[in-house]
PDB file of N, H, CA, C and O in Angstrom:
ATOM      1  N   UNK A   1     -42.397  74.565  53.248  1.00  0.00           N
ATOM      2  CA  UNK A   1     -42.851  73.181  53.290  1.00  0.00           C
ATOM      3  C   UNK A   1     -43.773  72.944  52.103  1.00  0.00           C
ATOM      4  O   UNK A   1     -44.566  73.838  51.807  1.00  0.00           O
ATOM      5  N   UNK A   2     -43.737  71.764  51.365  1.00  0.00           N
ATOM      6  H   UNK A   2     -43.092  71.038  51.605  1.00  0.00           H
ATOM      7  CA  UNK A   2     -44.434  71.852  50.126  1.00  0.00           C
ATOM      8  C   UNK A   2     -45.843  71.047  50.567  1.00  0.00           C
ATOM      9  O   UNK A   2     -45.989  70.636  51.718  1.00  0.00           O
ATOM     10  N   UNK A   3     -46.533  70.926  49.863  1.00  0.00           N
ATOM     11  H   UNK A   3     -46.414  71.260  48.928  1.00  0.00           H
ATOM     12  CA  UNK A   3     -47.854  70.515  49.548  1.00  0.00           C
ATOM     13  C   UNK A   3     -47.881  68.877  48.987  1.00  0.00           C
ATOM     14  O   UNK A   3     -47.294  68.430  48.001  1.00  0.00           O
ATOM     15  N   UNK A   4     -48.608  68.277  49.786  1.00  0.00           N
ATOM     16  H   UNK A   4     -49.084  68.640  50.587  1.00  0.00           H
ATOM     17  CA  UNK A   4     -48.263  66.489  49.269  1.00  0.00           C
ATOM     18  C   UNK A   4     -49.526  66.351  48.577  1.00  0.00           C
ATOM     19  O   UNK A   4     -50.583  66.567  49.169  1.00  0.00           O
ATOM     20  N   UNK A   5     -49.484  66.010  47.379  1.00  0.00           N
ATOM     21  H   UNK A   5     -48.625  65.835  46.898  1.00  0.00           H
ATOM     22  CA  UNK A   5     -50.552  65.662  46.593  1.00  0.00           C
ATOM     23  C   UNK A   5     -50.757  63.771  46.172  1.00  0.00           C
ATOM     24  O   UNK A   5     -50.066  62.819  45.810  1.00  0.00           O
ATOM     25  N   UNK A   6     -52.030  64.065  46.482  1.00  0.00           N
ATOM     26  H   UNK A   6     -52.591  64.839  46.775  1.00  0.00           H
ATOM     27  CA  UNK A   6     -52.685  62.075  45.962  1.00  0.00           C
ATOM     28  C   UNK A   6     -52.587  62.613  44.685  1.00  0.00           C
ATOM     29  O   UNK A   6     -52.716  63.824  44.508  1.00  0.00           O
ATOM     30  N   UNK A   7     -52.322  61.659  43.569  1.00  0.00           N
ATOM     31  H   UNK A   7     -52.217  60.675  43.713  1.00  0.00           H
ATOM     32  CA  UNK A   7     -52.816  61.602  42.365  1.00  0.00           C
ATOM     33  C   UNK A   7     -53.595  60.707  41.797  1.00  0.00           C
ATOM     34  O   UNK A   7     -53.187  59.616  42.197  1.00  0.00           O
ATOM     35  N   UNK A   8     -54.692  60.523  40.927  1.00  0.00           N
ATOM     36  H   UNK A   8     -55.024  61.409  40.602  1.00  0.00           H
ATOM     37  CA  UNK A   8     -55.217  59.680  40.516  1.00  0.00           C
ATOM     38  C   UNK A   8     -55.896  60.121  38.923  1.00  0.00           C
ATOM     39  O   UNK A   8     -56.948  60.736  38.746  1.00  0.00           O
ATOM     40  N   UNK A   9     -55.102  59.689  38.032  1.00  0.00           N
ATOM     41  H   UNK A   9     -54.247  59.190  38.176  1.00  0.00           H
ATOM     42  CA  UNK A   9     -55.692  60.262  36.754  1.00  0.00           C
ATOM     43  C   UNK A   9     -55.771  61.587  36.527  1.00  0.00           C
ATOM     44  O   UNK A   9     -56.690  61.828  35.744  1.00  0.00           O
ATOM     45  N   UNK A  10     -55.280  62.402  36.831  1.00  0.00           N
ATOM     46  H   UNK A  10     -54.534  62.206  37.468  1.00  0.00           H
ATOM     47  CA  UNK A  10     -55.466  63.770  36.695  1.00  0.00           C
ATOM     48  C   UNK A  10     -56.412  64.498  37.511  1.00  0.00           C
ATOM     49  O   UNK A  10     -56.909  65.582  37.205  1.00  0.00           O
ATOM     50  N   UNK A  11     -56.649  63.786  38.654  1.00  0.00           N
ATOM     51  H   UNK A  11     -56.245  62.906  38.902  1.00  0.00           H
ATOM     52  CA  UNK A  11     -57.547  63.971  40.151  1.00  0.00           C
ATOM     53  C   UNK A  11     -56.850  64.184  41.191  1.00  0.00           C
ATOM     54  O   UNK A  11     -56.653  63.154  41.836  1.00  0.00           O
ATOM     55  N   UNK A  12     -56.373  65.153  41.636  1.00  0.00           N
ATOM     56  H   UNK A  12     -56.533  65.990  41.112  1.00  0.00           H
ATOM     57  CA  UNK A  12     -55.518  65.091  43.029  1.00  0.00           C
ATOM     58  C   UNK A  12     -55.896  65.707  44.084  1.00  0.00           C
ATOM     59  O   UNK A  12     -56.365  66.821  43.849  1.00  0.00           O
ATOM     60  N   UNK A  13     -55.862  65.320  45.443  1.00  0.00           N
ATOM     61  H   UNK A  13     -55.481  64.416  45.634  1.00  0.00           H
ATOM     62  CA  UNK A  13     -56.365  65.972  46.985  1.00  0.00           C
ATOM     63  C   UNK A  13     -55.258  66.763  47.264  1.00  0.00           C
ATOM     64  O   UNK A  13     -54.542  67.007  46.292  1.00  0.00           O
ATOM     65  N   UNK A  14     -55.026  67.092  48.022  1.00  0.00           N
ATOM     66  H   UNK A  14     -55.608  66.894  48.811  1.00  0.00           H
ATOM     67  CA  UNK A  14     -54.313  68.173  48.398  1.00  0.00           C
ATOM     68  C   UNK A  14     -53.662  67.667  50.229  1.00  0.00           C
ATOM     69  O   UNK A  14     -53.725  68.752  50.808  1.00  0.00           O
ATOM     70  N   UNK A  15     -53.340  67.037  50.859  1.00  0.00           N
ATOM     71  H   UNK A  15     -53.289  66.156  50.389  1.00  0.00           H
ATOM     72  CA  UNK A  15     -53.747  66.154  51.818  1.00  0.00           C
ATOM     73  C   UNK A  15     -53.279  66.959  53.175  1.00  0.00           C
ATOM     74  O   UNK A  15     -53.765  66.720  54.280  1.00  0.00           O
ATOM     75  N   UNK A  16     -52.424  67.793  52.969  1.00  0.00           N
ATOM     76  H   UNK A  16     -52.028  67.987  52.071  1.00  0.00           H
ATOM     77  CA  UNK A  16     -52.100  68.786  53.371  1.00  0.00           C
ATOM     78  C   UNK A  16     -53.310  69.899  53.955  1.00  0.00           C
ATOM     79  O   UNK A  16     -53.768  69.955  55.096  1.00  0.00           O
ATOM     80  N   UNK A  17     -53.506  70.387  53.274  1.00  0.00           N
ATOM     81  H   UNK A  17     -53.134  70.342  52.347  1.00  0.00           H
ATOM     82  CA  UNK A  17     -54.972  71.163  52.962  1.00  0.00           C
ATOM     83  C   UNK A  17     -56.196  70.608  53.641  1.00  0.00           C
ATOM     84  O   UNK A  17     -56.762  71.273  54.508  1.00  0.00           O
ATOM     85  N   UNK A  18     -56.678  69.286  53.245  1.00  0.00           N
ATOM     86  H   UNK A  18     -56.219  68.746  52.540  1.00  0.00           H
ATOM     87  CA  UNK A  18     -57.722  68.619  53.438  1.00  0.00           C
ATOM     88  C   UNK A  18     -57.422  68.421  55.394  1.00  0.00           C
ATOM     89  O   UNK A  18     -58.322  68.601  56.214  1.00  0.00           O
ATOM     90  N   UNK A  19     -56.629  68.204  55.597  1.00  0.00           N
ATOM     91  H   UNK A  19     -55.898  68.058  54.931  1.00  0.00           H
ATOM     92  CA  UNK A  19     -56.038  68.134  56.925  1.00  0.00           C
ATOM     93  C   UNK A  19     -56.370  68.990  57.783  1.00  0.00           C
ATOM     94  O   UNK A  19     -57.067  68.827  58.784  1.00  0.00           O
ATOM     95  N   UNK A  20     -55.886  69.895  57.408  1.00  0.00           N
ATOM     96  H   UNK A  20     -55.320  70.028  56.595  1.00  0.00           H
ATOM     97  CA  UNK A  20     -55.836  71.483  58.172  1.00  0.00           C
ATOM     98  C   UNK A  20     -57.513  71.566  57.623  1.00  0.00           C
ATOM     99  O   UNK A  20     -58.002  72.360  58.427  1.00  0.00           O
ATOM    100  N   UNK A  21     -58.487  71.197  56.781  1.00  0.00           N
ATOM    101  H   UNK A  21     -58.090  70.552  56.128  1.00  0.00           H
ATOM    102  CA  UNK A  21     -59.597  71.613  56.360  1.00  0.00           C
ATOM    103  C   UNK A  21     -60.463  70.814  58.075  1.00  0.00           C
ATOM    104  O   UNK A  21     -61.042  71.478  58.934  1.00  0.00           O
ATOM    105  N   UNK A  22     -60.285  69.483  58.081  1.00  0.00           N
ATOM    106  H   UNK A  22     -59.815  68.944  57.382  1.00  0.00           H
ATOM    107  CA  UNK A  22     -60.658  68.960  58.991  1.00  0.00           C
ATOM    108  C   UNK A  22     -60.190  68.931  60.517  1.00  0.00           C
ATOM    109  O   UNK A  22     -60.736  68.641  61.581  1.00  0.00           O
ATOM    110  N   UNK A  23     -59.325  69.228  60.250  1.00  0.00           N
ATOM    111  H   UNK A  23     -58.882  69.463  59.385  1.00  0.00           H
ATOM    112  CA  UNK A  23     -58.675  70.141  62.330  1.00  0.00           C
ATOM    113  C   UNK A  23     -59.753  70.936  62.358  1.00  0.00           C
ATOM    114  O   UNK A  23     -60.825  70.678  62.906  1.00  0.00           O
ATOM    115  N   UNK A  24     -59.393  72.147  61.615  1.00  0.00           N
ATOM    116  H   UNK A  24     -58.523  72.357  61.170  1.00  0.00           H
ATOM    117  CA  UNK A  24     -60.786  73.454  61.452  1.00  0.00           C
ATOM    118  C   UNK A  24     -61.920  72.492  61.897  1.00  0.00           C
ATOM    119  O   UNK A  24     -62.443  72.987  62.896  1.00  0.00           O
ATOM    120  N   UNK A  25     -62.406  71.530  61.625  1.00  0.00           N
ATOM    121  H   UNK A  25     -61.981  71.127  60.814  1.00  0.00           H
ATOM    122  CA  UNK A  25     -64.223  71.492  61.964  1.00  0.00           C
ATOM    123  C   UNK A  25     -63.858  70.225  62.430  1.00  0.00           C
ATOM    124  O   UNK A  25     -64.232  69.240  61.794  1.00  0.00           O
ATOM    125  N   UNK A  26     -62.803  70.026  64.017  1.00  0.00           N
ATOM    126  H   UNK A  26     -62.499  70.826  64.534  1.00  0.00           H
ATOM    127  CA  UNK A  26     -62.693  69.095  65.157  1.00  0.00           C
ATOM    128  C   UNK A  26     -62.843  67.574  64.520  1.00  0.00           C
ATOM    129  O   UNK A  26     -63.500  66.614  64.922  1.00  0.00           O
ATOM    130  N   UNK A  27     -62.043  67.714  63.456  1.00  0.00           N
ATOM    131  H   UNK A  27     -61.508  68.494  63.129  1.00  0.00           H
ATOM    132  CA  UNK A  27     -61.682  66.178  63.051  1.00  0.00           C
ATOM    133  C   UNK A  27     -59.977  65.646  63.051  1.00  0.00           C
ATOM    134  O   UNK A  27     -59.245  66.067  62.155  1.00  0.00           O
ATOM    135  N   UNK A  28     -59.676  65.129  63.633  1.00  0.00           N
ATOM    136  H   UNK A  28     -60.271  64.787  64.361  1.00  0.00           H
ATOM    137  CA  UNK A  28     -58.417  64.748  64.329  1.00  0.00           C
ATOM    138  C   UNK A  28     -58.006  63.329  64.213  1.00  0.00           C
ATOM    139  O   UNK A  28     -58.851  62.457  64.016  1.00  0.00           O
ATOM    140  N   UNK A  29     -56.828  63.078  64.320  1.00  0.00           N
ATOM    141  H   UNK A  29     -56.141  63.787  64.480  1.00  0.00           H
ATOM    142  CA  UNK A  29     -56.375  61.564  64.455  1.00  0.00           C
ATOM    143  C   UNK A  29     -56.670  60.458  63.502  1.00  0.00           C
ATOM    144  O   UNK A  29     -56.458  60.796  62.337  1.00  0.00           O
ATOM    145  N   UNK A  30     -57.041  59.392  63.630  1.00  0.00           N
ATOM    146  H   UNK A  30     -57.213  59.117  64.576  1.00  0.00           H
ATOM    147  CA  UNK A  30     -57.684  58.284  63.555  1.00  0.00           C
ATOM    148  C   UNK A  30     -58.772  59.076  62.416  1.00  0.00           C
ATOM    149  O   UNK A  30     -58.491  59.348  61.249  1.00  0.00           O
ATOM    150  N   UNK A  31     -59.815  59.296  62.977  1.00  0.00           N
ATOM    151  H   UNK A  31     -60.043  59.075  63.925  1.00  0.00           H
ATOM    152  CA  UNK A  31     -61.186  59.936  62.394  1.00  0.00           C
ATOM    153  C   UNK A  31     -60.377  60.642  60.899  1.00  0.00           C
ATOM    154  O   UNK A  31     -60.715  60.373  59.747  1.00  0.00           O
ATOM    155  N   UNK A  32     -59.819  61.111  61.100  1.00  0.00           N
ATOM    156  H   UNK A  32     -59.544  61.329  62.036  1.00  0.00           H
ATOM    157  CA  UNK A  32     -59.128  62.121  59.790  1.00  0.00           C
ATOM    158  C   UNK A  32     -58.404  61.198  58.872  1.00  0.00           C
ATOM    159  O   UNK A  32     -58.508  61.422  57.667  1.00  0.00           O
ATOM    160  N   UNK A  33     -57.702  60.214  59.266  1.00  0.00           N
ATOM    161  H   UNK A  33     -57.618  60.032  60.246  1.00  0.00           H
ATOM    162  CA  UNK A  33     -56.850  59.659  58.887  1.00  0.00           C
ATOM    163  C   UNK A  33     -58.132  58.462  57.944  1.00  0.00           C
ATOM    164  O   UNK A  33     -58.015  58.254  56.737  1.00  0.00           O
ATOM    165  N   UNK A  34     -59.121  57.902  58.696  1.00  0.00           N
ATOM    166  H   UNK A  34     -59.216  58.072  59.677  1.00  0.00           H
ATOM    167  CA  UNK A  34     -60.236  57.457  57.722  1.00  0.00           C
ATOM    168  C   UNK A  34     -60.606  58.277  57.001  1.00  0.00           C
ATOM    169  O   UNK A  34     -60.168  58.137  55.859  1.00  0.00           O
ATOM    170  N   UNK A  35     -61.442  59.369  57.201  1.00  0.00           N
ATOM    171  H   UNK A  35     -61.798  59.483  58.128  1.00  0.00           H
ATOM    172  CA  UNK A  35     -62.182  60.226  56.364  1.00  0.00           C
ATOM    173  C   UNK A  35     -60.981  60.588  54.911  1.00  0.00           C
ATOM    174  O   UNK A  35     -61.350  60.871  53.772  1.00  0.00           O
ATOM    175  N   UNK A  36     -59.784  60.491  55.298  1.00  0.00           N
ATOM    176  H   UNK A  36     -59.484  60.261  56.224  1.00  0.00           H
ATOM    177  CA  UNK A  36     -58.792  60.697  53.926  1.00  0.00           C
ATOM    178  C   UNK A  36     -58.632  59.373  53.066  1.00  0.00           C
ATOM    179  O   UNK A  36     -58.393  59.617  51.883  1.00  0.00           O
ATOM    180  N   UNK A  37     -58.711  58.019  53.390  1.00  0.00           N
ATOM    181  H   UNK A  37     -58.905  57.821  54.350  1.00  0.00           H
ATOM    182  CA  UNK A  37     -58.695  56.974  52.919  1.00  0.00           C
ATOM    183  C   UNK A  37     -60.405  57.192  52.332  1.00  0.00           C
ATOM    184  O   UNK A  37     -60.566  57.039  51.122  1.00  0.00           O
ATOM    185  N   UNK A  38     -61.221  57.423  52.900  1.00  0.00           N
ATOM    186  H   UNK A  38     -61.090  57.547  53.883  1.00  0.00           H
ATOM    187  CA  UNK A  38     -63.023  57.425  52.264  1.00  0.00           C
ATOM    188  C   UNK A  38     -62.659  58.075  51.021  1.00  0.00           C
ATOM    189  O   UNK A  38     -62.813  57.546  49.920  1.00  0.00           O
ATOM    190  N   UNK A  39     -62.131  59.330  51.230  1.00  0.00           N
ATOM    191  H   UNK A  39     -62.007  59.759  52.124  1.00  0.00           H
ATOM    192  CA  UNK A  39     -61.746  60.349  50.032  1.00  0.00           C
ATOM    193  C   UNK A  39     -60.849  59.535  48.993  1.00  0.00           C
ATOM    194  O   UNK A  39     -61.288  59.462  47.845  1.00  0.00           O
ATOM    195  N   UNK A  40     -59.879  59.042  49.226  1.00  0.00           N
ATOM    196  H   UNK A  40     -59.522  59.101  50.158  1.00  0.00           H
ATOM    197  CA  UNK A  40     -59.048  58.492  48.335  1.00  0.00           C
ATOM    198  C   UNK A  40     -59.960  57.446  47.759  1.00  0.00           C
ATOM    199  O   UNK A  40     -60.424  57.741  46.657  1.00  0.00           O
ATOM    200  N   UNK A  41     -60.218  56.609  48.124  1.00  0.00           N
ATOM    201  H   UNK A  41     -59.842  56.369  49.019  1.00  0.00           H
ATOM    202  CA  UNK A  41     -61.495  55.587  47.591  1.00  0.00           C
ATOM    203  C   UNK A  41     -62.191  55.776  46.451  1.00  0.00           C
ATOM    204  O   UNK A  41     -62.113  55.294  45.321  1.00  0.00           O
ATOM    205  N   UNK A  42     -63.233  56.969  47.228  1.00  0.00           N
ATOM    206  H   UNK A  42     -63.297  57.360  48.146  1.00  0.00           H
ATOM    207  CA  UNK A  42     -63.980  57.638  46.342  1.00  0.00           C
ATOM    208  C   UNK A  42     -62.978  57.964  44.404  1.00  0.00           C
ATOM    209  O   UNK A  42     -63.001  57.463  43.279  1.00  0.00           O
ATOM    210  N   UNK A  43     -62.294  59.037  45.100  1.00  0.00           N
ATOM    211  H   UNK A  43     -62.275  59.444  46.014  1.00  0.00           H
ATOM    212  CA  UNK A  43     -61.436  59.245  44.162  1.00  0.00           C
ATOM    213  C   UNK A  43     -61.086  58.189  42.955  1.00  0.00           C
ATOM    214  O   UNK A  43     -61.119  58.507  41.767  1.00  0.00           O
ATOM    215  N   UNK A  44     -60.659  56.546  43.568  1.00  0.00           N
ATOM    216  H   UNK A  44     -60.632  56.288  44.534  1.00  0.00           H
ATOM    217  CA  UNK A  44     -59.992  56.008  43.072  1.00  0.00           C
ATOM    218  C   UNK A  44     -61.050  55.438  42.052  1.00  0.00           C
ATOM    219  O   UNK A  44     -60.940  55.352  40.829  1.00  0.00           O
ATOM    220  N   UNK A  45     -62.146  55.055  42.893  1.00  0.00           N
ATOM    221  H   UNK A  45     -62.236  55.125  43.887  1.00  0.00           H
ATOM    222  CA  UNK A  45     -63.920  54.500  41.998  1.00  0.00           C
ATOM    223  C   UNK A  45     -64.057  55.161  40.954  1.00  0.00           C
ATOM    224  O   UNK A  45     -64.064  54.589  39.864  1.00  0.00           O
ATOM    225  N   UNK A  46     -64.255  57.079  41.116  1.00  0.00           N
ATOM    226  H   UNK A  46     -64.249  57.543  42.002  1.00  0.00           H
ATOM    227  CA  UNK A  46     -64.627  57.873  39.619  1.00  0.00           C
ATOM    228  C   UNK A  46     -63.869  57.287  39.261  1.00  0.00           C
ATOM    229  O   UNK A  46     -64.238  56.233  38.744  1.00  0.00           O
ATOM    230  N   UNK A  47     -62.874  57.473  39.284  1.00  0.00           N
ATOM    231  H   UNK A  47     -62.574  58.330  39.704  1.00  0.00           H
ATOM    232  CA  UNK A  47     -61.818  56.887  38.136  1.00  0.00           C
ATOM    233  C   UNK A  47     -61.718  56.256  37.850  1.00  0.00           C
ATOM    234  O   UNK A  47     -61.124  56.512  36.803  1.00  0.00           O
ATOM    235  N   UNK A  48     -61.835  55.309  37.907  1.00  0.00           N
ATOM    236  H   UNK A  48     -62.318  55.101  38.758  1.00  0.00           H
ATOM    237  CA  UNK A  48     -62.458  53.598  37.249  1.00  0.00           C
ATOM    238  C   UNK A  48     -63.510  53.713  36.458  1.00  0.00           C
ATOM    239  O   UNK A  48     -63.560  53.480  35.251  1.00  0.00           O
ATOM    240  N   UNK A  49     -64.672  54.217  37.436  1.00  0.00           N
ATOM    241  H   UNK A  49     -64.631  54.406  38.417  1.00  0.00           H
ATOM    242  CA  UNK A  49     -65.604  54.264  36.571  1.00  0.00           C
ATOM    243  C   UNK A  49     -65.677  55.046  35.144  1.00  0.00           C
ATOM    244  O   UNK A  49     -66.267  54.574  34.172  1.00  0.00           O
ATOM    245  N   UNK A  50     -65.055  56.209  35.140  1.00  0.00           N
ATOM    246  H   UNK A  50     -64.576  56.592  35.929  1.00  0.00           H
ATOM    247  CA  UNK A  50     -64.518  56.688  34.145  1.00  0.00           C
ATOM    248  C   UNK A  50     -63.886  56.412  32.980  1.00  0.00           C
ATOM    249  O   UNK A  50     -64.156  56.992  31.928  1.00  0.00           O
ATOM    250  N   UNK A  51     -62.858  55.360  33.119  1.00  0.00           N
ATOM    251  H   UNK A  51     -62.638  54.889  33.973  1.00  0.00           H
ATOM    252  CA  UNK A  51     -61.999  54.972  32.334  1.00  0.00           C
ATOM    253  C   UNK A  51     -63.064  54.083  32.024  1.00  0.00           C
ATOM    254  O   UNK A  51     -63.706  54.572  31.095  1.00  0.00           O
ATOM    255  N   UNK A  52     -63.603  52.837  32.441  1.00  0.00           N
ATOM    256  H   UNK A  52     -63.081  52.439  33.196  1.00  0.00           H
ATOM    257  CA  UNK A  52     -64.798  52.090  31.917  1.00  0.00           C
ATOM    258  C   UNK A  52     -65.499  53.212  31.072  1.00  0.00           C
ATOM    259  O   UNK A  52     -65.387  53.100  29.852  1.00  0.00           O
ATOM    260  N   UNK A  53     -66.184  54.243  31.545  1.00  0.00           N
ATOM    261  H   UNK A  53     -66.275  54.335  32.537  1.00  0.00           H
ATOM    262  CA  UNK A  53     -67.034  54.857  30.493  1.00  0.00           C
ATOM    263  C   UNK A  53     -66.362  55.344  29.321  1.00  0.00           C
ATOM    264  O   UNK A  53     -67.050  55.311  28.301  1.00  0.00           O
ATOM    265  N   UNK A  54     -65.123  55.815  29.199  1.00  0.00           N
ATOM    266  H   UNK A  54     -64.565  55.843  30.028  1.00  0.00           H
ATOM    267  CA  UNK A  54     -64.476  56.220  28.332  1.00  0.00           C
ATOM    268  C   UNK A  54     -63.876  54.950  27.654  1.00  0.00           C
ATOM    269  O   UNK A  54     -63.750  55.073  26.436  1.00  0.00           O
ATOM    270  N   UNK A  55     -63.489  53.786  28.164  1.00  0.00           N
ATOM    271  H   UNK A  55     -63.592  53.686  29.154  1.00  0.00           H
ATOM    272  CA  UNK A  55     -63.479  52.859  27.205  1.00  0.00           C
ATOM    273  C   UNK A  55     -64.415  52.231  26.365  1.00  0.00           C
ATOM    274  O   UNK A  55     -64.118  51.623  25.336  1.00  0.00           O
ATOM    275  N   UNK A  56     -65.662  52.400  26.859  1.00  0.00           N
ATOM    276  H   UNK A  56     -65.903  52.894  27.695  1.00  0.00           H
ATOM    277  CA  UNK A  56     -66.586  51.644  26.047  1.00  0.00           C
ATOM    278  C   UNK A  56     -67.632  52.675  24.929  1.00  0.00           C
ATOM    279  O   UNK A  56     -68.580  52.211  24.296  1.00  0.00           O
ATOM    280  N   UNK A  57     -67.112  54.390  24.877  1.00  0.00           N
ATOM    281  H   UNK A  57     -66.342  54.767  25.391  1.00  0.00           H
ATOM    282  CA  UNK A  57     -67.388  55.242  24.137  1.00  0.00           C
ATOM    283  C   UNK A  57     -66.570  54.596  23.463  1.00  0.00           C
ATOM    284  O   UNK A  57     -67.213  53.883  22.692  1.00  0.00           O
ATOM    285  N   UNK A  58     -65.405  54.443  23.321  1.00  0.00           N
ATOM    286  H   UNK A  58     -64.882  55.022  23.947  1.00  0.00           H
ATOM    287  CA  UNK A  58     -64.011  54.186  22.440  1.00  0.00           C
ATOM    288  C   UNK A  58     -64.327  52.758  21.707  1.00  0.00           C
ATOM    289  O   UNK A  58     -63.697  52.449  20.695  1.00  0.00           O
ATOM    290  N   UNK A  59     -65.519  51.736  22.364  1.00  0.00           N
ATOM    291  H   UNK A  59     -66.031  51.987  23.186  1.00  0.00           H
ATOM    292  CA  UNK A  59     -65.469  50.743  21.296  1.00  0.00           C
ATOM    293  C   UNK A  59     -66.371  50.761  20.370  1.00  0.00           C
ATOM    294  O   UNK A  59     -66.341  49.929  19.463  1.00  0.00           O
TER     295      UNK A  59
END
């Protein structure tokens, strides 16, 4: 079974992983299924913010 990866700019979760990370410490369902959208979020912000910082080195 393969491994499903988020991508974001050369940033990727592992969602698979992160899953089985949060079963391990009684996070389940619903609760998991947010806490992976928080993560993706997050994710998606550096990266914005990033590309902003790296665009405005670039002007």
């Amino acid at each position: 079974m393969g491994c499903v990866q988020a991508d974001m700019n050369g940033l990727s979760l592992d969602i698979s992983s992160a899953l089985a990370l949060m079963r391990e410490g009684g996070v389940s369902g619903w609760p998991a299924a947010q806490m992976l959208v928080a993560i993706r979020t997050g994710m998606a912000q550096a990266s914005n913010e990033k590309e902003a910082t790296d665009g405005a080195d670039a002007a």
